[in-house]
Steps between C-alpha positions, in 0.01 A plus 500: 500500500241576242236485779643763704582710182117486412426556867741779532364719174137479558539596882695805373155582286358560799210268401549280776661555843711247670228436746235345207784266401565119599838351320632146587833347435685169522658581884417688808775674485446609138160636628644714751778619253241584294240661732808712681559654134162574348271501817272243353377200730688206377499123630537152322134386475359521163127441588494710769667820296222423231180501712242700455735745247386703223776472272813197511826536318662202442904533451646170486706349230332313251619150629324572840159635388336180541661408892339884585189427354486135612517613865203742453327291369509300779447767751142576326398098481 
């Protein structure tokens, strides 16, 4: 929710078009939700979403900073 709040605002800038942005969420189903409304590229992979960007944005709660991170982490080992 806060993600897609964030998302949602800075897209209507106009800084960044829906085509620079990757977002990822817990389900597939979730990511096509998602991509249907703001026309971003969504999915469920983590790692993959963060490679080779210039800028991530991290919405999670606080109790699940450290399982995102954590699997990131592993991705660049």
């Amino acid at each position: 929710t806060m993600g897609r709040a964030i998302l949602g605002g800075l897209l209507n800038t106009g800084l960044f078009r829906p085509e620079q942005v990757r977002v990822t969420v817990r389900t597939p189903d979730d990511a096509d939700a998602l991509q249907a409304e703001l026309g971003v590229r969504a999915g469920t992979d983590n790692a993959a979403a963060a490679a080779g960007a210039d800028i991530v944005l991290l919405c999670v709660k606080p109790k699940d900073v450290f399982d995102v991170l954590g699997d990131q982490a592993t991705a660049e080992a």
